[in-house]
N, C-alpha and C positions, 0 to 999 in steps of 0.2 A: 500501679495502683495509686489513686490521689488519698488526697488527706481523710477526702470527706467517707470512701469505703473503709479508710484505717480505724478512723474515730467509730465508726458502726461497729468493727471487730470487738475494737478494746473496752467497747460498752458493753457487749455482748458474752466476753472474755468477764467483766468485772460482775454482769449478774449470773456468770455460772458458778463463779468462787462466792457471790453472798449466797446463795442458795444451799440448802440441805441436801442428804443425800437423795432422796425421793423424790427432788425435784428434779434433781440432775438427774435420776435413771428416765424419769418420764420424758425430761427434752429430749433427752438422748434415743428415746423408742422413737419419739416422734419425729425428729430430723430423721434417722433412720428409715421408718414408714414414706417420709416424702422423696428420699430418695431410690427407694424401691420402687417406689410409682411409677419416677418419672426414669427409673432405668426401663422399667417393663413398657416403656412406651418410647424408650430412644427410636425406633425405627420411625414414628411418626414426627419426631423432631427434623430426622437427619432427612428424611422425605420433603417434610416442609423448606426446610433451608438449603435445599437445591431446586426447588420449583419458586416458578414464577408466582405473584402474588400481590394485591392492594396494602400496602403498608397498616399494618395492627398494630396495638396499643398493649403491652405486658399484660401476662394473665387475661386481659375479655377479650384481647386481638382486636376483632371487626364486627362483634356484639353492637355496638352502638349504629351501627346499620340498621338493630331490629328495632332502634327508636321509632325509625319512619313509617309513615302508610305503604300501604301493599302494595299500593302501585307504584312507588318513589323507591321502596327495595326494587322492584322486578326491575325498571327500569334502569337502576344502577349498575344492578349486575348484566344487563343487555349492556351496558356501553360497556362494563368491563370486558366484558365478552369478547366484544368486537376490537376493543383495543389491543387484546394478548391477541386474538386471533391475526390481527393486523400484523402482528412481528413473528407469526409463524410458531407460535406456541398449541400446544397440543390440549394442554390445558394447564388452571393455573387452581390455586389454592386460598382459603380463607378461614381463619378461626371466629367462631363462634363458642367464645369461654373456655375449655378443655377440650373443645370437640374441633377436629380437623376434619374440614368439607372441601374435598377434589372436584372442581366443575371441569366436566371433558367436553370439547371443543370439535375433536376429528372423527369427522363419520367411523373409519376402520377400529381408532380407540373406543370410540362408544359401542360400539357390537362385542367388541373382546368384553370390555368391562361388563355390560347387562347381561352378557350369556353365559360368566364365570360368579356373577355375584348375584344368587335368586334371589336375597332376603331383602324384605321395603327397610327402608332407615330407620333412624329412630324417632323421625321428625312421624311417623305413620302412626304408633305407639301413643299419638294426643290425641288421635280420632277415639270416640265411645267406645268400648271394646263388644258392642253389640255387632261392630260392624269385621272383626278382628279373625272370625272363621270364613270372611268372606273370600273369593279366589284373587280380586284386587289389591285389597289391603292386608293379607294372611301374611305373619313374619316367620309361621313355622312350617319350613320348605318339606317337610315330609307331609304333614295335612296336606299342605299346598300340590304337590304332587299327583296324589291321590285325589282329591275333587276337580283338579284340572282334566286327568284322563275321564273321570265320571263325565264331566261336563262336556267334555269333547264334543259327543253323540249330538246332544240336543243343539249344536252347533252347524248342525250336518248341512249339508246339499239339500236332503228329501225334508229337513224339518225347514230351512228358511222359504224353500219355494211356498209352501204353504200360507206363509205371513202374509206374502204379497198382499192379499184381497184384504187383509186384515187392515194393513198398512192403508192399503187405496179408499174403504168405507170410512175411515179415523179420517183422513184428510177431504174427503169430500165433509165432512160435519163443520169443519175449518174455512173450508171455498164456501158451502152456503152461508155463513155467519159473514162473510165480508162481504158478500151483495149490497149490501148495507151503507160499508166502510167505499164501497166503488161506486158507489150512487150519488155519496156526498161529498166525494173527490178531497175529505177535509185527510191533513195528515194524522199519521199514529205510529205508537211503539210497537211492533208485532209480536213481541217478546214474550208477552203472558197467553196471548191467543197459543203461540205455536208451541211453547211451554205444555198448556195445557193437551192439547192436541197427541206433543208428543207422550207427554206421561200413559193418556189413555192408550195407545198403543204398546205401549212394552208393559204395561200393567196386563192388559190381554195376553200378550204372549209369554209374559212368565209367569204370572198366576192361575190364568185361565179365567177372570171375572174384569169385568169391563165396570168401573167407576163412574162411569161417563161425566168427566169433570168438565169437559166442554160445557153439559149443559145443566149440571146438578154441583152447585157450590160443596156439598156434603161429601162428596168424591174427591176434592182436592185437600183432604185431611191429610190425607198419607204422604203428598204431597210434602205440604209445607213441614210437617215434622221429620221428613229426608232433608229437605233443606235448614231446617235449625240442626239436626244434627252436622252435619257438614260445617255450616258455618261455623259453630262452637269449636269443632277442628280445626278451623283456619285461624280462629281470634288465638287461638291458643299455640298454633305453628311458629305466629306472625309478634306474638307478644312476651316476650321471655320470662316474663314475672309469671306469667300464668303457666308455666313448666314446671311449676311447683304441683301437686295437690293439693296443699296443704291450700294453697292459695286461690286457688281454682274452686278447691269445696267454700271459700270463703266469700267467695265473689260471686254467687247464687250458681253461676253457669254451668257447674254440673248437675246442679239438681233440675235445670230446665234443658239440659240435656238428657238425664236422665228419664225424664218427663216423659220425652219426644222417640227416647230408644226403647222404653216399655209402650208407646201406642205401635210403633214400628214392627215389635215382636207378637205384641196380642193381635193386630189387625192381619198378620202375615203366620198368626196360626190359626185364626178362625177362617181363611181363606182355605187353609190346608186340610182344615175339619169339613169345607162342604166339600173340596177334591173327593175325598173319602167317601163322604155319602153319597155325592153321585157316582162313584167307581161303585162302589156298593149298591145302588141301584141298577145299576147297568148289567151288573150280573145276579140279577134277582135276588140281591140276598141284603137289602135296606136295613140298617139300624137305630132304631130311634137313640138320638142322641143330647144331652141334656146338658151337652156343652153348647156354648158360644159358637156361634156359625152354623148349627145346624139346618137341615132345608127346608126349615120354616123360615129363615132368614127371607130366602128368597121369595117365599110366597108373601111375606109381611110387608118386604121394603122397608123396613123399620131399623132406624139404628141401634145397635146394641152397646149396654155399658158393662163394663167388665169391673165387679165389685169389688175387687181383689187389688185391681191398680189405678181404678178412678180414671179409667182411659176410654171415652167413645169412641165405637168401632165404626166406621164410618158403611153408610150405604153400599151394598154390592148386586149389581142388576146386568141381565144379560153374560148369558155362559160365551166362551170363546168358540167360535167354529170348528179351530182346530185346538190340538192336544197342547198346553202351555209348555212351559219348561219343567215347571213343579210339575205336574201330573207326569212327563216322562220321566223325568226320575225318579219319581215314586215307584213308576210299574218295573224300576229295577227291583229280580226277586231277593236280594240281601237288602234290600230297604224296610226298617221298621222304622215304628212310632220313637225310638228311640235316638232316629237319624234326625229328629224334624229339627233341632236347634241349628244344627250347620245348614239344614236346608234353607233353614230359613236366614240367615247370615247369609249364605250366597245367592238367594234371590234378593235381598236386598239390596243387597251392592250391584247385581243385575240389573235394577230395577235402577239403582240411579244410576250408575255409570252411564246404561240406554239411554235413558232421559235426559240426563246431563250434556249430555257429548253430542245428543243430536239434534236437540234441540238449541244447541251454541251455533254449532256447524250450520243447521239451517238459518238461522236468524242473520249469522254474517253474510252466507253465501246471498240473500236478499237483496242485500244492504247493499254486495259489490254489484250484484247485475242492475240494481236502479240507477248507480251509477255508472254506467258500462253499456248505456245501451245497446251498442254495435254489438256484444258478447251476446249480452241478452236477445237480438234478433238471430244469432246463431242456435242460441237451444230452442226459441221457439222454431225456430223450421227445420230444424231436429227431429222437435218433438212431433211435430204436423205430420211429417214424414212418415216417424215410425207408429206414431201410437194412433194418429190420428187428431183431429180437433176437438173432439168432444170428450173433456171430461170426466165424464158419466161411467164411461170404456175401460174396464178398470185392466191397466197393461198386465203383461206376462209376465214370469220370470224371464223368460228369452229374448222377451224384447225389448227389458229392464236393462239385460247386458249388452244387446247392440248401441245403447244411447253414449256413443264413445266420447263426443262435445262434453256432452252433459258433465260425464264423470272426470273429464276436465278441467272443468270450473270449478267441482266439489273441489277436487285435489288441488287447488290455486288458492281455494277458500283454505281451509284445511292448512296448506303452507302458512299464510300470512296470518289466521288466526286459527292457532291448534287450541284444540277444546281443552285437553291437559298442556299445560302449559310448561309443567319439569317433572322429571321422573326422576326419582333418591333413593338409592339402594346402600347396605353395610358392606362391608368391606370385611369378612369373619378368616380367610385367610390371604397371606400377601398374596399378591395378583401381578402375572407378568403383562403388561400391555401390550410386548410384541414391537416396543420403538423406544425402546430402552430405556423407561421407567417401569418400576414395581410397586402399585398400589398397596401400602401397611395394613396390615391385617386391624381394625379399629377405625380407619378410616371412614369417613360416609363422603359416597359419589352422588352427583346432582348433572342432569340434563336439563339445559334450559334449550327443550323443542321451539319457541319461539326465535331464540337466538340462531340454531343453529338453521331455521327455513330463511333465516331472512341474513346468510350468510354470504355476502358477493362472492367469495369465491365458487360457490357453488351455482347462485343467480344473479346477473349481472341485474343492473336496478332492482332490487329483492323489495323496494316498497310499494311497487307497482303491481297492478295485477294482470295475470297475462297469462290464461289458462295455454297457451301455445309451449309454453315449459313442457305439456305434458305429452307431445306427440312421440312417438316411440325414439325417434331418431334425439330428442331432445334428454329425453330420460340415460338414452345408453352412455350418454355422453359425460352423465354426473355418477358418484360414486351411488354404494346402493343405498348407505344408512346413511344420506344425509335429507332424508323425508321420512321423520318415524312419528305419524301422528298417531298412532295406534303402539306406540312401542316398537322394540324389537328386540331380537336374541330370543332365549326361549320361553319368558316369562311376558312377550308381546300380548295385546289387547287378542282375548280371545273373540271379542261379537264384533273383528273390525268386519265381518263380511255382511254380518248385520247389520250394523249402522249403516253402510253404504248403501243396502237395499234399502231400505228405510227412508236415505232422504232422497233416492234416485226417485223413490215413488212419490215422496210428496210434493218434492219440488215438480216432478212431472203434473201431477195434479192441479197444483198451485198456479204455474207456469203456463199452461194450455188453459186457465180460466181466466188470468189476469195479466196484462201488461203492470211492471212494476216501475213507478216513477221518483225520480229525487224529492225530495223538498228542501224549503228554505233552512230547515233546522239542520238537516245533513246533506250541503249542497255537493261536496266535493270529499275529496279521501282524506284531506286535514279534518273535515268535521266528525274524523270516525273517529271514537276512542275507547276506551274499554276499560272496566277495574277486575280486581284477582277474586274472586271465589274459587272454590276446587275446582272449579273450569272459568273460562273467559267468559265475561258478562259484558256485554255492549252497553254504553252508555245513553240515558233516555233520552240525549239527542238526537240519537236513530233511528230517526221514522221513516214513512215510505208511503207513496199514495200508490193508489191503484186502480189502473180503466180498464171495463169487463173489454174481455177479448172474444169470450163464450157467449153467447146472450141467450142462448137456451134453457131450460131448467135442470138446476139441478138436482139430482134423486138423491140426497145427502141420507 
């Protein structure tokens, strides 16, 4: 022990003799208290100080990592990643303040750990808790349970074939709007177009009302207030000060979050109220009703203000062809008017999760095939093949799943840029990983999916794109969880079979009307870059020209 810990003692020693008795009792609880603490949590010490780990700093650890922008964090812990992964570590460890966060590294560890640990982290807990009943972000594994089996159904085989046409008429709206963009050969971001595009589609299939934001600015309300909400979650993941509330209600951002989670909730119950009156119409027995959404709505087109939360409800025009996701779960018969807040919670997060994820996925996959020509001559005579040249055609379910190329490229897209980017689960009892560590019960686990698709040991040049990774013989030959763009274990992306039909159709659409070309702004795969939102956001360097391939009309 040197001088300098002696002389802290004897200071320390000298103000417990000047002190009263009351003082001494209170230090005394309180040294006591901190050493209770920090016993009830010796198993995450003695955890940490045998695993690998970035050198932290007493008390914050590796806190001051969250000084940087989002994309200078992600990128850190990508080369961390890949450094421990390089000496054959499984994974390694990092404090953020009191909190101990286990990043896993090994496909077989990462499936033990998400299939033994349901609950999202605590980092999920900063999103608005409008969004908290939902099946994505839900931290209470018994709710979670129970809407997962509810939602199973409308998941089905007989509900997704249905989408198709839904899917094919939304992307043909998209193909005739670039006529335009391929006429004037000039470059563009495609980002907001297929943004939009997508939204209208998963809006149809889970609500059952079509926005038509492609062509009515009034429709992209719901929109952008899904996207501030989220954001406000990410400013707040990404910035440690604002983990306060105190500090967050200080800093406006919750109350313009809050703003954005009451139009979220009004405009996703008056959706629910015309479900109703048209079920109620349907079987002869209409109710006038004096609420917001009724089906004067639809005869009006007029937007409604809701007096109560000073929230416009945005335009809703044309019913969906087929049955939404709300409307089937509604016609479950233990479904009351009582259930509408969780329903409405997990169509929300339905609604972005859909839009988010697929609209990311298709924006990259673009971007690779303009650069990639030779790939891109492959799905176009693919596509010629199976679907035919024209357009207009709007393909099958069946011959959505022969497009084997196709779903090749997605899956390459997808590798190099996953739409979620890490997945963070709690750690609520120790966890055996099965390779001779035990995850502390308190601990929180993080997947970094980016990290682990762009892992050489699993893909040789892993910056390259090279849909040939995906031929069967290719696949048996890597473990199974080391491509989990959708999750995996048993709290995996329930709509990944969704998504995929989704962009199989519109990239088919898309692809069969246009040749997609580079430009100067994104000439090669160094000009591709991206920043963190709750999913991956391509940088507006990312454009793409386009020569018609189709010259016929299109019946958009």
């Amino acid at each position: 022990m040197d001088s300098h810990c002696l002389l802290k003692m004897f200071k320390l020693h000298q103000i417990l003799i000047n002190c009263d008795l009351s003082s001494k009792l209170v230090l005394i609880v309180l040294f006591l208290c901190v050493c209770l603490y920090h016993w009830r949590r010796r198993s995450l010490y003695v955890f940490s100080w045998k695993s690998d780990g970035p050198w932290g700093l007493p008390i914050i650890g590796n806190t001051l990592l969250l000084t940087r922008s989002r994309i200078k964090i992600f990128k850190k812990l990508h080369e961390v990643h890949l450094q421990y992964r390089s000496k054959g570590s499984k994974l390694f460890k990092v404090w953020f303040g009191p909190e101990l966060h286990v990043a896993l590294l090994d496909p077989k560890t990462i499936f033990v750990a998400l299939n033994q640990n349901l609950k999202k982290a605590k980092s999920y807990d900063l999103i608005d808790e409008s969004l908290h009943a939902g099946i994505f972000v839900n931290s209470n594994i018994t709710q979670w349970r129970a809407s997962r089996k509810t939602i199973n159904g409308v998941f089905s085989f007989a509900v997704l074939k249905r989408y198709v046409r839904i899917f094919h008429s939304v992307a043909l709206i998209l193909v005739s709007k670039w006529q335009q963009r391929a006429e004037s050969g000039a470059s563009f971001n495609p980002e907001e177009d297929i943004n939009l595009a997508t939204f209208d589609m998963v809006m149809v299939n889970t609500l059952g009302l079509n926005p038509k934001a492609q062509q009515n600015p009034d429709g992209q309300e719901f929109m952008h207030h899904f996207e501030r909400v989220l954001e406000m979650g990410m400013r707040r993941m990404f910035n440690i000060h604002l983990h306060s509330d105190f500090i967050y209600r200080l800093s406006g951002l919750k109350a313009q979050t809050k703003f954005s989670a009451n139009y979220l909730m009004n405009a996703s119950k008056n959706s629910l109220n015309i479900i109703r009156n048209r079920r109620a119409k349907e079987i002869g027995n209409l109710r006038t009703s004096e609420k917001v959404g009724s089906a004067d709505i639809l005869k009006k087109n007029e937007p409604i203000k809701d007096l109560d939360q000073g929230v416009v409800i945005p335009k809703v025009v044309d019913e969906a062809p087929a049955k939404s996701f709300a409307e089937l779960l509604m016609e479950n018969p233990n479904y009351s008017e009582e259930d509408d807040i969780e329903l409405i919670s997990q169509m929300i997060t339905i609604i972005g999760a859909g839009q988010d994820t697929t609209k990311s996925s298709n924006m990259a996959t673009l971007i690779l095939l303009a650069l990639h020509p030779d790939v891109q001559d492959k799905v176009q005579e693919e596509l010629d093949l199976i679907l035919g040249p024209d357009p207009n055609s709007c393909p099958s379910y069946e011959d959505l799943g022969k497009l084997d190329y196709l779903e090749m490229v997605i899956k390459e897209s997808l590798r190099m840029f996953p739409t979620g980017l890490f997945l963070a689960r709690s750690v609520d009892e120790d966890c055996d990983l099965g390779d001779g560590h035990i995850l502390p019960a308190g601990a929180q686990i993080f997947v970094s999916m980016y990290s682990l698709h762009r892992d050489p040991t699993y893909y040789p040049c892993p910056d390259s794109f090279d849909p040939t990774r995906w031929t069967p013989e290719a696949v048996a030959q890597r473990p199974a969880n080391c491509f989990i763009p959708f999750s995996t274990g048993a709290r995996n992306c329930i709509g990944a079979k969704y998504a995929m039909l989704a962009m199989k159709t519109f990239l088919a659409d898309v692809l069969r009307s246009y040749r997609i070309l580079p430009t100067e702004e994104c000439a090669s795969m160094d000009d591709v870059g991206f920043d963190i939102q709750m999913t991956i956001k391509m940088n507006d360097n990312c454009k793409i020209r386009l020569k018609k391939r189709y010259t016929g009309e299109i019946h958009a």
